[in-house]
C-alpha positions in Angstrom: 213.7 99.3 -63.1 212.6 102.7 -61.8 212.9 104.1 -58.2 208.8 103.0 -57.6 209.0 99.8 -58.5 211.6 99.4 -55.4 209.3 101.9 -53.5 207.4 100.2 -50.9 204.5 101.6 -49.1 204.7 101.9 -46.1 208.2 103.0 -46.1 209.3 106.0 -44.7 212.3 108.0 -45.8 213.8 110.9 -43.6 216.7 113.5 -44.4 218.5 115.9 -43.0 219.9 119.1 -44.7 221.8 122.4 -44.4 220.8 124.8 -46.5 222.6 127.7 -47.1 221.2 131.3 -48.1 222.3 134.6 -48.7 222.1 136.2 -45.1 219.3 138.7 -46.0 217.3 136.3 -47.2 217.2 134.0 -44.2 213.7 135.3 -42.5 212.2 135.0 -46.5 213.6 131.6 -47.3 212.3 129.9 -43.7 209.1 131.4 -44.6 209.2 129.9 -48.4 210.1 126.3 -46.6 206.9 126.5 -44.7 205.3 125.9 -48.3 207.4 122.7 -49.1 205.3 119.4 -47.9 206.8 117.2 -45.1 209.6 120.1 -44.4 210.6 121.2 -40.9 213.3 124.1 -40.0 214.7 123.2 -36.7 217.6 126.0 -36.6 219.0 129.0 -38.1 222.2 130.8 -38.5 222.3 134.7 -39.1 225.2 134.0 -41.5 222.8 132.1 -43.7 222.0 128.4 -42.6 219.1 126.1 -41.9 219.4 122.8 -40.6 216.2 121.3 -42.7 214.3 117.5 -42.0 211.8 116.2 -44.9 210.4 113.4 -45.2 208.6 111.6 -47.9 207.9 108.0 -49.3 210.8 107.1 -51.2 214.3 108.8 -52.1 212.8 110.3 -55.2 210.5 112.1 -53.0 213.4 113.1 -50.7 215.3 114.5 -54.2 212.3 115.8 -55.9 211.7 118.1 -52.3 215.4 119.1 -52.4 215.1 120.3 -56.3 212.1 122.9 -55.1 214.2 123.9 -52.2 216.6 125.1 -54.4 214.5 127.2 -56.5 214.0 129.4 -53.8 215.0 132.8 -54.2 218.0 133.7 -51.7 219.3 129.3 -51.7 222.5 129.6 -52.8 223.2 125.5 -51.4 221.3 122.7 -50.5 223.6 119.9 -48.6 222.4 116.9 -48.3 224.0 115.2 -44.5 221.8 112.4 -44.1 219.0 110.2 -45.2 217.5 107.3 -43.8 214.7 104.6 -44.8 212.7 102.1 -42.7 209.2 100.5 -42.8 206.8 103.2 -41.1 205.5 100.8 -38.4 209.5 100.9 -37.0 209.1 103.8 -36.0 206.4 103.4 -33.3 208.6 100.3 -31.9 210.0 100.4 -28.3 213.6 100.8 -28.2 215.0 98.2 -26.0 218.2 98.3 -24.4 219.8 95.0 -23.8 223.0 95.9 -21.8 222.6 96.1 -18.1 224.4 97.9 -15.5 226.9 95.8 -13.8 
């Protein structure tokens, strides 16, 4: 059975990533990710590393995103650390904490 027919709809699936680049091509490879839908840079290393979030519908998505990501000029790595999948309307639950102070 192929990866949509377990797709559902309204999930959501989020990853995290380090990539790693050839130090002068850091400044044109965060540019580049700019172009890649659902992609966010929230740090960079002068000796060559992004730490990358995407998101997309369904794993496929997630690995299709991280295939373009490494046809950028100057990637040398893409490493996936984490991905994570939940119905979209989890995410705009309360979090409830259930232990109280003693």
């Amino acid at each position: 059975m192929s990866e949509a027919a377990h797709a559902k709809p309204d999930d959501i699936h989020i990853a995290s990533l380090v990539v790693h680049v050839m130090p002068q091509a850091l400044s044109s490879v965060e540019q580049s990710l700019r172009g890649v839908e659902d992609a966010q840079v929230h740090g960079t290393h002068p000796d060559g590393k992004l730490v990358v979030t995407l998101e997309g519908p369904s794993g496929g998505a997630i690995l299709d995103k991280v295939a373009q990501i490494q046809q950028i000029d100057g990637v040398l790595n893409v490493s996936l650390v984490y991905q994570h999948a939940e119905p979209r309307h989890f995410l705009n639950q309360e979090v409830v904490n259930d232990q109280h102070s003693a």
